[in-house]
C-alpha positions as CSV (number, residue, x, y, z in Angstrom):
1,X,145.6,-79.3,-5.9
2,X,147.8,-82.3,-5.0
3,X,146.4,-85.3,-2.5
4,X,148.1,-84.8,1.1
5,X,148.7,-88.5,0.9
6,X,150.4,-88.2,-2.2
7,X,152.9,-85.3,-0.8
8,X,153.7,-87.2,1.8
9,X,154.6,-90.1,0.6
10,X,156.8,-88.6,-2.1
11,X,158.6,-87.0,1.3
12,X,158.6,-90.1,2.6
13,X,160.0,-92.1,-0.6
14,X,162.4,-88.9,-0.6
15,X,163.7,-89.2,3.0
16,X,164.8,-92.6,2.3
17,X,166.5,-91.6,-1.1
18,X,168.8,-89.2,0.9
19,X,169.3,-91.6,3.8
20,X,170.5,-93.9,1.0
21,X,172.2,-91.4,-1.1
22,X,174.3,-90.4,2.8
23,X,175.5,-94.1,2.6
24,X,177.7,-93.6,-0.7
25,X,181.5,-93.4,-1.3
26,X,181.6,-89.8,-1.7
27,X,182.3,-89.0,-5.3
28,X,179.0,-91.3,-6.1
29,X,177.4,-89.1,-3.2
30,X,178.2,-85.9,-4.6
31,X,177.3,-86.9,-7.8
32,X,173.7,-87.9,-6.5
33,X,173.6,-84.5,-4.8
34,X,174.6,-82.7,-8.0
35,X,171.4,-84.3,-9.7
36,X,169.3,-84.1,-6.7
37,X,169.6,-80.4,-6.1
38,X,168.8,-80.3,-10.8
39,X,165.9,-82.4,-10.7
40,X,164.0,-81.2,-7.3
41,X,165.1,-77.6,-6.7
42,X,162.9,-76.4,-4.4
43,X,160.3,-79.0,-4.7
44,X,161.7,-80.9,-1.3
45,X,163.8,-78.8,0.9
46,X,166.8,-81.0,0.1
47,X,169.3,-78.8,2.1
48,X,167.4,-79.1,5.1
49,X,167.0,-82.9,4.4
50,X,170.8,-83.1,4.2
51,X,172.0,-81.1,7.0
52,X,170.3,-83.5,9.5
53,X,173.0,-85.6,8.5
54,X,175.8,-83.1,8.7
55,X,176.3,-82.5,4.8
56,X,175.7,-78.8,3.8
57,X,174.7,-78.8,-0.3
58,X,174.6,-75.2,-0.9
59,X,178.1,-75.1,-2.5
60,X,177.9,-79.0,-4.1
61,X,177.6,-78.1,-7.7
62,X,178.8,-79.9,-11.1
63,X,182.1,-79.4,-11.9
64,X,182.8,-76.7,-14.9
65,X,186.2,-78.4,-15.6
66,X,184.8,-81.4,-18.8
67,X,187.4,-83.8,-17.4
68,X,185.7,-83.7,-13.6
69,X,182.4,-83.5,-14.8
70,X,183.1,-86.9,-17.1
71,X,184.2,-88.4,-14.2
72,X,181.4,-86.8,-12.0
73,X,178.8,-88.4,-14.3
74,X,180.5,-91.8,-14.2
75,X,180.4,-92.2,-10.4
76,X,177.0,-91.0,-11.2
77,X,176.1,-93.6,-13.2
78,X,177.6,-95.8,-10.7
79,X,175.3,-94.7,-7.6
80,X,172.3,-94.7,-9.7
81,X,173.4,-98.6,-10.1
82,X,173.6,-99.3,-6.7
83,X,170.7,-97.6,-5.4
84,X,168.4,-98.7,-8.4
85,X,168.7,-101.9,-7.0
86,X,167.3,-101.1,-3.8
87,X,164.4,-99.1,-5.6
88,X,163.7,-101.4,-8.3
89,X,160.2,-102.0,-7.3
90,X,159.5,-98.3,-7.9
91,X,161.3,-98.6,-11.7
């Protein structure tokens, strides 16, 4: 069984991660959602998380298309830039 202290301050570290992630251009913010929603599932109730902020994720998926996803995973690659500097303590 997992420390409460621990569990909460992944939410917490989490919360901020989405407050940041709200702050993005929008391509670089759907990217970010794209691999939020593949890497966390149901771990963090990341819909919740986002609605507070008037996004609705249940329909933000990666494109099938490989043209839009290339350029999906570029902006990604861009966000994880930006906000990797913020978090760069944590890396």
């Amino acid at each position: 069984m997992q420390d409460p202290s621990i569990g909460y301050e992944q939410r917490e570290f989490l919360e901020e991660l989405i407050r940041d992630v709200v702050k993005l251009p929008s391509k670089q913010r759907f990217a970010m959602i794209c691999l939020l929603k593949d890497e966390i599932g149901t771990i963090f109730p990341l819909s919740e998380a986002f609605k507070h902020y008037g996004i609705d994720i249940q329909n933000i998926n990666w494109p099938r298309e490989a043209s839009e996803l290339h350029r999906s995973r570029s902006s990604l690659s861009v966000a994880r830039k930006t906000l990797i500097k913020k978090y760069k303590r944590l890396v």
